[in-house]
C-alpha positions as CSV (number, residue, x, y, z in Angstrom):
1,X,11.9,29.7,1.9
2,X,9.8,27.9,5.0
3,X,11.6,25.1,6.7
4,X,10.3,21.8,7.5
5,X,10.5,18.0,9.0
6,X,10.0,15.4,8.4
7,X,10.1,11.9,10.5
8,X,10.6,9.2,8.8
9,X,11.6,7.7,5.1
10,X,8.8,5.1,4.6
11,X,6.1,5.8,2.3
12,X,4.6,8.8,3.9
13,X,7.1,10.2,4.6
14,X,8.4,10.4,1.1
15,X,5.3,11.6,0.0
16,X,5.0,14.2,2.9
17,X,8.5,15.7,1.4
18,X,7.5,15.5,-2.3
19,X,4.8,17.8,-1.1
20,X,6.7,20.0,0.6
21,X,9.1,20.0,-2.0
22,X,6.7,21.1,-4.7
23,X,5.4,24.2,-2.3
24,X,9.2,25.2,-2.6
25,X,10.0,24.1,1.3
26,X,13.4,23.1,2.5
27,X,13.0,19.9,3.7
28,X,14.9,17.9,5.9
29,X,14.1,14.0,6.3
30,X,15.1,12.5,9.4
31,X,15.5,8.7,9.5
32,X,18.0,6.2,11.2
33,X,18.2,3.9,7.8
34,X,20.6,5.2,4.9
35,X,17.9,3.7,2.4
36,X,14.8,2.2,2.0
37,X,14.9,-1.6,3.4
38,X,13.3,-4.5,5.2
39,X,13.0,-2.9,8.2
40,X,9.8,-0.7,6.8
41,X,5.9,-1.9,6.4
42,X,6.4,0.3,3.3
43,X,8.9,-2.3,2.0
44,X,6.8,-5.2,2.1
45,X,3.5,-3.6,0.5
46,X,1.8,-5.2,-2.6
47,X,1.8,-2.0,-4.6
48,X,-2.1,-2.1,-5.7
49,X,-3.4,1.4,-6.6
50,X,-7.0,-0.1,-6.1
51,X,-9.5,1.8,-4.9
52,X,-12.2,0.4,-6.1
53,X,-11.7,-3.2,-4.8
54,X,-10.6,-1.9,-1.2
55,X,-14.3,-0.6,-1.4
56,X,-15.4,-3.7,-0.9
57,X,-14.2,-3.8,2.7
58,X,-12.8,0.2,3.6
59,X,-14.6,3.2,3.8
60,X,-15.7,5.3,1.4
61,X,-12.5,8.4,1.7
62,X,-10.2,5.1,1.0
63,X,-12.5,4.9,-2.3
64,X,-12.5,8.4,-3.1
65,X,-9.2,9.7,-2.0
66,X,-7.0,6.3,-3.7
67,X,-8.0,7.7,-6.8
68,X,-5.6,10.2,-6.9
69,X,-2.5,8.1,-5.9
70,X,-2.1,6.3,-10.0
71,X,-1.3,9.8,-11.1
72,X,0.8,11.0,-8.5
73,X,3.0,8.6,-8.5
74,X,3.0,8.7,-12.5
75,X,4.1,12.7,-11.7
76,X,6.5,11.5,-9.1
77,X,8.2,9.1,-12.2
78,X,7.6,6.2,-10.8
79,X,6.5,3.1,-13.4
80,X,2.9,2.4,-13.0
81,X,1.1,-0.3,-14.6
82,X,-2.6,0.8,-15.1
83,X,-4.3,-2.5,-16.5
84,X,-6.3,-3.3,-13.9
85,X,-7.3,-5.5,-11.5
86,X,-8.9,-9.3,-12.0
87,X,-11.0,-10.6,-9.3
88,X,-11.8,-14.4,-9.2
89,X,-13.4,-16.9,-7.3
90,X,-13.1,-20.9,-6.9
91,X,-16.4,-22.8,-7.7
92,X,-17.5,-23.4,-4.2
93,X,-16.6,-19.8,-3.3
94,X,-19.1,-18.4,-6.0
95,X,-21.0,-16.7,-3.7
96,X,-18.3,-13.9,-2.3
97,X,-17.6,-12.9,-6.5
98,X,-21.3,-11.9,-6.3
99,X,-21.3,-10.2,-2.7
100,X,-18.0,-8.5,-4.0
101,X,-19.2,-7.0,-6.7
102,X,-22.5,-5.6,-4.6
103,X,-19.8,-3.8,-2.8
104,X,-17.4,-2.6,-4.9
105,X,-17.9,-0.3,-8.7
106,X,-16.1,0.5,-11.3
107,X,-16.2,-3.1,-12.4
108,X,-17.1,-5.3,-15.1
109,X,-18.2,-9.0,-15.3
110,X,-16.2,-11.7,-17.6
111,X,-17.1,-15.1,-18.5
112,X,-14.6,-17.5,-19.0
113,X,-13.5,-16.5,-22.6
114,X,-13.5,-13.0,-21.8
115,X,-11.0,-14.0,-18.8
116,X,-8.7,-15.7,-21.1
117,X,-8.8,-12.5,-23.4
118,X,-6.8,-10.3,-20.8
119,X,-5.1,-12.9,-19.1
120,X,-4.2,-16.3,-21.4
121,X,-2.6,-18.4,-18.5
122,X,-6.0,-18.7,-16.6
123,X,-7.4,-20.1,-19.1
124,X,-10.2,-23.1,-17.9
125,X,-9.4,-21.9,-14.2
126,X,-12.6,-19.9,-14.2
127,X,-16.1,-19.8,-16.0
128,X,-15.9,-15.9,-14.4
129,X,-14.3,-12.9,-12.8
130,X,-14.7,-9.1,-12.2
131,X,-12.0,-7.0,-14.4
132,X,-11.7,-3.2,-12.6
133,X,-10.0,-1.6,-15.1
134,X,-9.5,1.8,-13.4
135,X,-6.9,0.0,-11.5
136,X,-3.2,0.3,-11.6
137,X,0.0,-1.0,-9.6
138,X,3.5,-0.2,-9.0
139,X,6.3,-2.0,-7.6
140,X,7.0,-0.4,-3.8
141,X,10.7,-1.2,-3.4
142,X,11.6,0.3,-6.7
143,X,8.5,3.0,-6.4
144,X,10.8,4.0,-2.5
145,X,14.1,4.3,-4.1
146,X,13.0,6.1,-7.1
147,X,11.0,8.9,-5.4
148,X,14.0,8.5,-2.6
149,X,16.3,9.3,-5.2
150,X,14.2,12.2,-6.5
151,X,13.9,14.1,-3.7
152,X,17.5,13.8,-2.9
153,X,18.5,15.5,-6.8
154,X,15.6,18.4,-5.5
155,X,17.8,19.3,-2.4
156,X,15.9,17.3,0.6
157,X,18.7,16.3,3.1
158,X,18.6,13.0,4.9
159,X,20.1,12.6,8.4
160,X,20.0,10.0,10.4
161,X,19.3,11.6,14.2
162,X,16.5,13.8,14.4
163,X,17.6,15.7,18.0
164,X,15.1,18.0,19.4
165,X,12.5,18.7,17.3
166,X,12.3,22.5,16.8
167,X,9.8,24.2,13.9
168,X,7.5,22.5,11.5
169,X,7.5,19.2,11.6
170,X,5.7,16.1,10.0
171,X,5.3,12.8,12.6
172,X,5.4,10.1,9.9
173,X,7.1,7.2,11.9
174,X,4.1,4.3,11.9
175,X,3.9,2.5,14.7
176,X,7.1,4.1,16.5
177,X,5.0,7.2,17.0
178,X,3.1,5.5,19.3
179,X,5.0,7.8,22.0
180,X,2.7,10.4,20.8
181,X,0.0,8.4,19.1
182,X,-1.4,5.9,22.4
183,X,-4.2,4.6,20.1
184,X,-2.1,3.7,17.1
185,X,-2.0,-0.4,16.9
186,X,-0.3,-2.4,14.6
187,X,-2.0,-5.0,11.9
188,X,0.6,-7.7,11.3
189,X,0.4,-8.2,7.2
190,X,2.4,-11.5,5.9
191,X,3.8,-11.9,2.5
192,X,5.2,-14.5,-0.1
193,X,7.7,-13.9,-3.2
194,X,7.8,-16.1,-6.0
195,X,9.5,-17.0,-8.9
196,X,7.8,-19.2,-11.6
197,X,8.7,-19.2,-15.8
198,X,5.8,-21.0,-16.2
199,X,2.5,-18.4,-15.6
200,X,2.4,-15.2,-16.9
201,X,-0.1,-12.7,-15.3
202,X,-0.4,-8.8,-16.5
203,X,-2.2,-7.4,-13.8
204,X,-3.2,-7.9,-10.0
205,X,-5.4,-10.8,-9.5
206,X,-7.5,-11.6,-6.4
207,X,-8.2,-14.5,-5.6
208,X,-11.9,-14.2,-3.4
209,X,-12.3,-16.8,-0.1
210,X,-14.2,-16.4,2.8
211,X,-11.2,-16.9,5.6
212,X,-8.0,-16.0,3.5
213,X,-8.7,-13.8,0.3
214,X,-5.3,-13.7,-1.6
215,X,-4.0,-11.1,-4.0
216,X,-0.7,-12.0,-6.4
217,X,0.9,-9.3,-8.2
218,X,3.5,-10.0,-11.0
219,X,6.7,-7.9,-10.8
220,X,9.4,-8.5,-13.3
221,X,11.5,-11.1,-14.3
222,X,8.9,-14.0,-13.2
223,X,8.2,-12.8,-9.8
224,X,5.2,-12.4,-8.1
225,X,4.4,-11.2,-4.7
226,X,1.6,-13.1,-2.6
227,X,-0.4,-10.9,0.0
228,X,-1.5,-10.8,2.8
229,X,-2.7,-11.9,6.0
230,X,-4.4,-9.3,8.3
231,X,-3.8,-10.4,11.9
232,X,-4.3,-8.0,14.8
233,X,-1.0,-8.2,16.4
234,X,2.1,-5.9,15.7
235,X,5.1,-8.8,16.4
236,X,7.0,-9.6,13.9
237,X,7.6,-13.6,13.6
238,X,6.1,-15.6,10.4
239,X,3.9,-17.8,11.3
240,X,3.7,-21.4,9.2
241,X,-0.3,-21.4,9.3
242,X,0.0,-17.5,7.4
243,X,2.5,-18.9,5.0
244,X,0.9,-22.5,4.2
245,X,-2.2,-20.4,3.6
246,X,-0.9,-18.2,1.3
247,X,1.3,-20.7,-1.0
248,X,-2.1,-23.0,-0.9
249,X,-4.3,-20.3,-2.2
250,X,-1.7,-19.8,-4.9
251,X,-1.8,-22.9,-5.3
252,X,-6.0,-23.1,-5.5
253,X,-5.3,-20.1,-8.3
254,X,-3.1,-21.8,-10.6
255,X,-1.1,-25.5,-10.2
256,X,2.4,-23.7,-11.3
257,X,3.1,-21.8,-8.3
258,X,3.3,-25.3,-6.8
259,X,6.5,-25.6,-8.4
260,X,7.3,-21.9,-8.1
261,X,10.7,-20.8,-6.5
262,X,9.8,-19.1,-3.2
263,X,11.9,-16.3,-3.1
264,X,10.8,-14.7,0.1
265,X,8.7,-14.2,2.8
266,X,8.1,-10.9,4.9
267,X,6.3,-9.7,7.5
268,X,5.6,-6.6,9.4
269,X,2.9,-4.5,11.1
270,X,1.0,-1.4,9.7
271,X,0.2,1.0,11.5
272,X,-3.5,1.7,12.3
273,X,-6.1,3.6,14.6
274,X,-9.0,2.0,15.8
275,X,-11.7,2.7,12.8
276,X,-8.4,1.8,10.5
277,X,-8.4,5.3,8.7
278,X,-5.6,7.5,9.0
279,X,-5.1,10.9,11.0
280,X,-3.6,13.9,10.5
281,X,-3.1,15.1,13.7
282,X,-1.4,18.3,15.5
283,X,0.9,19.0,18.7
284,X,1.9,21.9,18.7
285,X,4.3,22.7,15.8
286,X,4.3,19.0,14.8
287,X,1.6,17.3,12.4
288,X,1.2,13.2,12.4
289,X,0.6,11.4,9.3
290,X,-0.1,8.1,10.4
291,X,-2.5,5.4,10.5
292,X,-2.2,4.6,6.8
293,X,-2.8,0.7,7.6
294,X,-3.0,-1.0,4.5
295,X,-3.2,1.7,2.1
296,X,0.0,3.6,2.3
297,X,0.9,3.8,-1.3
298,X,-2.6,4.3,-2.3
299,X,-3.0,6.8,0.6
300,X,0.0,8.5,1.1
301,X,-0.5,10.8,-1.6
302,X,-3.8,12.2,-0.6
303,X,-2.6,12.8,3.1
304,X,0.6,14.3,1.7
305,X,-1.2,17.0,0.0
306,X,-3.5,17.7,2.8
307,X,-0.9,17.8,5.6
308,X,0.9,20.0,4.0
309,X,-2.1,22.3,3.1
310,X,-3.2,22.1,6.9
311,X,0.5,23.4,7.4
312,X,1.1,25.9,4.9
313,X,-2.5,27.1,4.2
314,X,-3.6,26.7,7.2
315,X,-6.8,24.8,6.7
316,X,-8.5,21.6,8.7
317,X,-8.5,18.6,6.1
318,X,-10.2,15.4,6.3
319,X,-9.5,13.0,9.2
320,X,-7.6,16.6,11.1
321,X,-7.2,15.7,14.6
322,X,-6.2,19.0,16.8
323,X,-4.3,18.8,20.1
324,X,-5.0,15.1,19.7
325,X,-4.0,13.0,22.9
């Protein structure tokens, strides 16, 4: 049975072991935090499996290669919501629902009836949207401890100090591995929970503007998560322009989050190379995973599987990096 490493117990890492595991590998995860927690990007994610709308601003492998992370985690047992995603405009920002939807596919066009139809509580909020129903999302934090959880029944061990490295071994630390990784940056990402009984939402919606595009995502028991700013720093403090930005497009989307609890608010920084798509790159017996930005659940999966085929079948995947500096 082959042997292998793997740094760190945020999203891809988890997803690096599931692979391994599957391929029959011992695995051994190496990370300084017993559990999943706040001090991870992956923890503060949104959870959209959506492809299609990232289209509108990523390149075309973040189009292509998302589409495989709605099943995967479905095989991993995590619960996945596949409804869809609603995309939505104010009035005077009419114009980006139409230059959105020249970007992206997989969509279809709603008036204001056929908005109301999938979700009730927008109602007279907007005379249109985009509905891409080949969407889906997941909740990270339980999504983390579940597949956490998994691998644990399957045999992986989890240590907390990794000591010298020694065999195969899978990089998967964000922006820590910028020891290795000089060209790795971090993208700041802010984030809102909150807590309203009075709006109901099914699926993702995004809410289109020209400076702060907002995304709220309902989780259960009345909560919703707000998300996010891009900013290109990688500190860590919240900043009160982000936040009052976020609650006021919430605010712009429907009047009840103005009374909404706010549960929340988190921020960290995502890792990311220069062109913002990931790397698989090798040192010697070592292979990075990294550069995920803001696509780790939707593109972890994908360079999972083809890390660990560039390690156990030896071939050069997309975005492979050799002897990479």
């Amino acid at each position: 049975m082959r042997q292998a490493r793997v740094l760190g117990a945020g999203v891809a890492g988890l997803c690096v072991a599931a692979e391994l595991v599957a391929r029959g590998c011992e695995v051994t995860v190496f990370d300084p935090a017993p559990r999943p927690g706040p001090h991870g990007c992956s923890w503060w994610a949104g959870g959209m499996l959506a492809p299609f709308c990232e289209g509108e601003a990523a390149e075309e492998p973040v189009v292509r290669l998302g589409q495989e992370a709605a099943g995967w985690w479905e095989r991993q047992g995590a619960a996945v919501d596949r409804r869809g995603t609603i995309v939505v405009a104010l009035g005077r920002d009419r114009r980006e629902l139409d230059r959105f939807a020249r970007r992206t596919e997989r969509h279809r066009r709603l008036d204001a009836d056929g908005l109301a139809a999938l979700e009730p509580d927008l109602i007279g909020r907007f005379d249109r949207a985009l509905h891409v129903p080949g969407e889906a999302h997941l909740a990270p934090r339980a999504a983390l401890s579940h597949l956490r959880d998994r691998l644990e029944r399957n045999g992986v061990a989890f240590v907390a100090e990794p000591g010298h490295p020694d065999g195969l071994t899978f990089d998967c630390r964000g922006l820590a591995a910028r020891d290795m990784l000089p060209d790795l940056r971090g993208v700041k990402g802010e984030m809102a929970i909150l807590r309203s009984a009075d709006i109901r939402l099914s699926r993702p919606v995004r809410l289109l503007h020209p400076r702060f595009p907002l995304y709220v995502v309902p989780r259960a028991e009345g909560l919703f998560m707000l998300g996010a700013t891009q900013i290109e720093s990688d500190d860590r403090h919240r900043s009160v322009r982000s936040v009052l930005e976020l609650l006021s497009a919430a605010y712009a989307l429907h009047p009840a989050f103005g009374e909404a609890e706010l549960v929340e608010i988190g921020v960290d920084a995502r890792p990311a190379f220069p062109d913002n798509l990931p790397r698989l790159c090798r040192q010697g017996q070592t292979i990075h995973v990294n550069g995920l930005f803001r696509h780790g659940f939707l593109l972890g999966p994908a360079l999972a599987r083809m890390a660990v085929e560039a390690a156990c079948e030896g071939t050069k995947p997309e975005f492979w990096h050799e002897d990479h500096d």
